[in-house]
C-alpha positions as CSV (number, residue, x, y, z in Angstrom):
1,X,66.7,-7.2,-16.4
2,X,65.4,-7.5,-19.9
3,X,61.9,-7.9,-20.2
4,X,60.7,-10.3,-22.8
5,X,59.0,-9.2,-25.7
6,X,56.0,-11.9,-25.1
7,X,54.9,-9.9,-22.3
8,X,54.0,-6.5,-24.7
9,X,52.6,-8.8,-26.9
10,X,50.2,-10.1,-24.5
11,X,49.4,-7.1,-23.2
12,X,48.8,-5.3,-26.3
13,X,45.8,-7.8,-26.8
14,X,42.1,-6.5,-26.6
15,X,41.4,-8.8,-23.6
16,X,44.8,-7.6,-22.0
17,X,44.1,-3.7,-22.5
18,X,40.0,-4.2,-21.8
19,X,41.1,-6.0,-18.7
20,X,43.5,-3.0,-17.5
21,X,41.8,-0.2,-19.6
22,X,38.2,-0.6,-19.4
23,X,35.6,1.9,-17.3
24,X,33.4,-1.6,-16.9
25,X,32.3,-2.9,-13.9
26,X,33.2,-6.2,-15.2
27,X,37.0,-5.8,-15.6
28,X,40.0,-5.6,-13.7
29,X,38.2,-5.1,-10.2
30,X,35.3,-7.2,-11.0
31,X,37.7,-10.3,-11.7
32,X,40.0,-9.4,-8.6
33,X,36.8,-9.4,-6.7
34,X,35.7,-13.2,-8.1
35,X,39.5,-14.0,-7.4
36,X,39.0,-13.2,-4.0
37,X,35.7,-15.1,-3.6
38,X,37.1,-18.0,-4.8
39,X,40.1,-18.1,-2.6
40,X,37.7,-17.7,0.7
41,X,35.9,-20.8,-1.1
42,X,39.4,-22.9,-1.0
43,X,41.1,-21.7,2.2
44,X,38.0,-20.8,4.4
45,X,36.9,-24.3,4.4
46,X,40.5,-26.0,4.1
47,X,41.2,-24.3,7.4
48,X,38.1,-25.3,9.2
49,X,38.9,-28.7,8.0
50,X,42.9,-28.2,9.2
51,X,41.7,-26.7,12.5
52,X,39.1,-29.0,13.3
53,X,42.0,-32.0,12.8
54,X,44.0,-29.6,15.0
55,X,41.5,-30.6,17.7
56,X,39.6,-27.3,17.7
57,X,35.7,-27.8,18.0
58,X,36.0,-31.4,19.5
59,X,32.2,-31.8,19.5
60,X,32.2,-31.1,15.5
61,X,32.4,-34.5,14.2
62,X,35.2,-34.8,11.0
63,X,33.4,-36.9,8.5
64,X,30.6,-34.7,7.6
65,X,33.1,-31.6,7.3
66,X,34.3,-34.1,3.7
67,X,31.6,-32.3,2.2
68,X,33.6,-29.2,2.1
69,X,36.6,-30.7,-0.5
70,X,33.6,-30.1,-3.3
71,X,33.3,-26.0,-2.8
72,X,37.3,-26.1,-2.1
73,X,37.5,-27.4,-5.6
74,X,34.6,-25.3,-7.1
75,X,36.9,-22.3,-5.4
76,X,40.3,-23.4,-7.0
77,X,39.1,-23.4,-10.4
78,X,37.5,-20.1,-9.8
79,X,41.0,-18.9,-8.5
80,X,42.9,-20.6,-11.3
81,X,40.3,-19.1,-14.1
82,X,40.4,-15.4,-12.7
83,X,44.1,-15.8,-11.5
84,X,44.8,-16.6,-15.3
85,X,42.6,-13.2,-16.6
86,X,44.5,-11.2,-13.8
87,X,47.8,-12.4,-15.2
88,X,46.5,-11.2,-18.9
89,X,46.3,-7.9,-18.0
90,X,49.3,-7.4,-16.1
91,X,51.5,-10.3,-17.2
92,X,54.8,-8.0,-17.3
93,X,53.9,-6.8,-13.2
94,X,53.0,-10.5,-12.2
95,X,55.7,-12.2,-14.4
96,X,58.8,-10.4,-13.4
97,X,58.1,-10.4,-9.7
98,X,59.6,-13.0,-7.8
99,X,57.3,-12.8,-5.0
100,X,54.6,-14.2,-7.6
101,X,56.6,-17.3,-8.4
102,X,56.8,-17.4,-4.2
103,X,52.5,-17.3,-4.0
104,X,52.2,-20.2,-6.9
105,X,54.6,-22.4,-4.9
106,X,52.8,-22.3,-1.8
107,X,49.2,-22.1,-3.5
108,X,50.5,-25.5,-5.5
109,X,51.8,-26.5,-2.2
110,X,48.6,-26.3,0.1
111,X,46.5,-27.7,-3.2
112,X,49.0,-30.9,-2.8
113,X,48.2,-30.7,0.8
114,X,44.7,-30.7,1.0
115,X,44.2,-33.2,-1.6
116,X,46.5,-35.5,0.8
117,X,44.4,-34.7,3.7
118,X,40.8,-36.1,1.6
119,X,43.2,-38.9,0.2
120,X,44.6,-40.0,3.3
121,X,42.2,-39.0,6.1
122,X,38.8,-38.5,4.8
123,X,38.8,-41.0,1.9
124,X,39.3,-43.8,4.9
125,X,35.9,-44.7,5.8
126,X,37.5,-47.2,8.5
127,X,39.1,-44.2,10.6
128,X,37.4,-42.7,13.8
129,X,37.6,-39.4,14.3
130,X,40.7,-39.7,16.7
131,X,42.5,-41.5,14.0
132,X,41.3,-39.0,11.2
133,X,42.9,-36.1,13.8
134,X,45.8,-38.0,14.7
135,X,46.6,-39.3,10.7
136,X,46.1,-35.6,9.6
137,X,47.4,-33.1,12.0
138,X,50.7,-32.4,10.4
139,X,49.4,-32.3,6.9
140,X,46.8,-29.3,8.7
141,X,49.6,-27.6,10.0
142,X,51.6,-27.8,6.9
143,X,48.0,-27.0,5.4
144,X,47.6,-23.9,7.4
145,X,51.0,-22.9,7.0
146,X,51.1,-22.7,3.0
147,X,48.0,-20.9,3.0
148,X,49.3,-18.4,5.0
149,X,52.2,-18.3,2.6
150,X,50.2,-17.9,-0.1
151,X,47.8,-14.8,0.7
152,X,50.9,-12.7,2.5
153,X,52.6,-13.3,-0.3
154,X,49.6,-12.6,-2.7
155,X,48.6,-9.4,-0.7
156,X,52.7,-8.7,-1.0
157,X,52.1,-8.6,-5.3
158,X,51.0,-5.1,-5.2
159,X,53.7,-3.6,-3.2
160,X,56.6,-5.6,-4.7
161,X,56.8,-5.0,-8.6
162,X,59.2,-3.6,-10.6
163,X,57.8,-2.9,-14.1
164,X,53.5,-2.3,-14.2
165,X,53.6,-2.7,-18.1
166,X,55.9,-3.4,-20.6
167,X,58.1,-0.7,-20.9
168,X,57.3,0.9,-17.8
């Protein structure tokens, strides 16, 4: 497989090499670390809210828990902004793996899904919480079920690469 050229072009940027490169505390590690913090504030509270629509914690009522959709938002950008830094210093490892394109799709697909479930179930003032469980369980399970998908296949990333650099 040819590599494209964009990808030693990127990563012969000053961002790209301090990213990869740099001795600082703030670099690679420190924006893999915020990466992680923002997924636990997406999929932490999305699965609470999936599980409690699952039935789990019956005596947790469900329209408070709408709260939550604010830090799952707060938590995608964070994952979208360091997910985009991570992919500036390694853009030839992250680009030519499959498995990459295979953590996007399900991270885009539990995004679609838990915007569905505050659309369709928590935006309805007029449901009870026995409707709200029963209008949302399969979108939870589908919820649950991408997000899985997306950290094994995320945690997969550093195993599954061909080529660390360009060139390499």
């Amino acid at each position: 497989m040819a590599v494209p050229e964009l990808f030693n072009t990127i990563e012969q940027t000053g961002l790209s090499k301090w990213i990869r490169d740099s001795p600082s505390v703030f670099a690679y590690y420190f924006i893999f670390l915020f990466h992680t913090i923002g997924l636990s504030m997406l999929v932490g509270p999305s699965a609470l809210v999936d599980l409690r629509l699952l039935g789990v914690g019956p005596d947790i009522p469900l329209k408070p828990l709408k709260r939550l959709f604010s830090l799952m938002w707060v938590g995608l950008a964070t994952m979208i902004t360091t997910g985009v830094f991570l992919l500036i210093g390694y853009p030839t490892k992250a680009l030519t793996n499959p498995v990459f394109y295979v953590k996007l799709s399900f991270v885009a697909l539990a995004v679609i899904t838990v915007r569905r479930i505050k659309i369709r179930v928590f935006d309805d003032a007029s449901l009870s919480d026995t409707a709200m469980s029963a209008k949302g369980r399969t979108m939870a399970v589908l919820s649950l079920v991408f997000w899985m998908g997306a950290i094994s296949s995320g945690r997969l990333l550093a195993e599954t690469y061909t080529y660390l650099i360009y060139g390499h």
